[in-house]
C-alpha positions, 0 to 999 in steps of 0.5 A, a space after each residue: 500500500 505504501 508503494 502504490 499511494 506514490 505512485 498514484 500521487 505521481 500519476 495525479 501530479 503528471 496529469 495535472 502538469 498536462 491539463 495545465 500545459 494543456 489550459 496554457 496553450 489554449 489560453 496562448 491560442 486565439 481561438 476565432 482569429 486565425 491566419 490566412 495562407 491562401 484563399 483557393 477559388 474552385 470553379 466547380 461548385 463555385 467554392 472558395 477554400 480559405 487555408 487558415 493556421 492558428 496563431 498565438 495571441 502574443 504573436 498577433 502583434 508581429 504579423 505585419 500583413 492583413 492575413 489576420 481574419 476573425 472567423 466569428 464574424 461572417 461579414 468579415 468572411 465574404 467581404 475577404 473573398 469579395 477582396 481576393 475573387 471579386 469577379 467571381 460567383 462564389 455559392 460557398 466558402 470553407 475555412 479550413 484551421 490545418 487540416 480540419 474544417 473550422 467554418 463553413 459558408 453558404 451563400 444565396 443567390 441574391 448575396 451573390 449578386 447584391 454586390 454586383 449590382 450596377 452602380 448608378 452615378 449621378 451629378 450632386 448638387 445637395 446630398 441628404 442628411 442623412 444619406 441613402 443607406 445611411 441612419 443618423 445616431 441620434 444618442 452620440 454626441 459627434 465632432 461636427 453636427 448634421 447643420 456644419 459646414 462642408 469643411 467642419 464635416 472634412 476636419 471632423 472626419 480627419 480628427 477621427 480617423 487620423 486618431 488611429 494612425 497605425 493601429 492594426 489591420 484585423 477582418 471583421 474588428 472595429 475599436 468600436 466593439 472592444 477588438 483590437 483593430 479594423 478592417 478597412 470597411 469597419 474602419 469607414 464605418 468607425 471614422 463617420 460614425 464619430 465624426 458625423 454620427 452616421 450608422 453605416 453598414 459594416 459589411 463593404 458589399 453593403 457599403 457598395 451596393 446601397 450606401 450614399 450617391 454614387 458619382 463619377 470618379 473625376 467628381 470624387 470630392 475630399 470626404 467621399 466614400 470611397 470603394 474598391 474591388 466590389 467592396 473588398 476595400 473601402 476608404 475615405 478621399 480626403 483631398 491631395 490626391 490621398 486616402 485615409 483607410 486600413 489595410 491596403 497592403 499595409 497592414 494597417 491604418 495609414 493614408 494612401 495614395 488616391 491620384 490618378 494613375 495612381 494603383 489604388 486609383 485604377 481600382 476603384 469601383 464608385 465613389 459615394 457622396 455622402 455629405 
């Protein structure tokens, strides 16, 4: 009896040892953020394959791309494969975390063709407050009210999005939640909401196919939303030929350039006047 009681003290005490490596290396892991290897488009089935890896919590910081996706928010999740296949019909999306499968997506044939929609320009004299697509929050208090001047509005948006030079590009974040980052999308949605206490949709398909009054790119105004690849890519025009937005191959907040002949220019797919 005196033997076997160490030995079974033993035993207790290894196995312990391992559910706590075991609860410290699933606390170290983020479970819902994942990195992107590559995104497969297979024409068959019309399927979109995302290779994801999990990553460590405290190496999150290091990754300075915008491979990072949150696949807790399904938004987050079309609008990535809206960036990396814009011009495809895609009726699935499989997330695939190594070998296994973490998520999948089935999209209806009206999702489908939302984004595609054709956008329909038109010349601005007086754009409505608020907005088409757009709800005003009436119970925030925001830099420049519905009545200021045109100029009050640009310097407002500036204020706000300026304050997040630098911060870090994760799909499907936005601050405003408590998350670590934005997605450029997000972002957008963030920078008018406190500047101007606009309620835009989060989602860039969205932000595409029903948000503001889209005019033609030579009238892009400073303050126009700006879209990209379908509404894979969202940023806001503030004058110089520059862009403030997330992402964008940078792999976070920062302003970019928006002139023509410009890469970022040749991608655009409307401008939307929102003010």
């Amino acid at each position: 009896m005196r033997k076997v009681l160490p030995i079974f003290m033993c035993l207790l005490m290894l196995v312990g040892c391992q559910s706590t490596g075991m609860q410290k290396q699933a606390k170290n892991q983020s479970p819902h953020i994942l990195q992107v290897k590559k995104a497969d488009y297979h024409r068959l089935g019309n399927e979109v394959i995302i290779h994801t890896r999990s990553i460590a919590e405290s190496d999150l910081r290091n990754v300075k791309d915008e491979s990072l996706l949150d696949i807790n928010n399904i938004e987050a999740i079309r609008d990535y494969v809206t960036y990396v296949h814009p011009e495809k019909k895609v009726d699935r999306i499989r997330v695939l975390k190594g070998d296994q499968e973490a998520l999948t997506v089935q999209i209806t044939d009206s999702e489908t063709k939302r984004p595609q929609l054709p956008v329909k320009e038109a010349r601005v004299t007086n754009t409505p407050v608020p907005p088409p697509g757009v709800k005003m929050d009436k119970h925030f208090t925001t830099i420049a009210p519905p009545n200021a001047s045109r100029q009050q509005k640009l310097e407002a948006l500036r204020k706000v999005g300026e304050a997040k030079l630098g911060v870090k590009y994760i799909w499907g974040h936005n601050q405003e939640r408590g998350q670590a980052g934005f997605d450029a999308s997000n972002y957008v949605a963030y920078v008018y909401h406190h500047a101007l206490g606009y309620i835009l949709p989060t989602s860039g398909r969205e932000q595409y196919s029903s948000v503001g009054v889209t005019v033609p790119v030579k009238d892009m105004q400073p303050g126009d939303l700006v879209i990209f690849k379908n509404g894979g890519h969202s940023g806001i025009y503030m004058g110089d030929g520059r862009m403030l937005q997330v992402g964008g191959g940078t792999g976070t907040c920062t302003y970019l350039p928006l002139k023509p002949g410009s890469e970022w220019y040749k991608r655009i797919s409307a401008v939307k006047r929102l003010f």
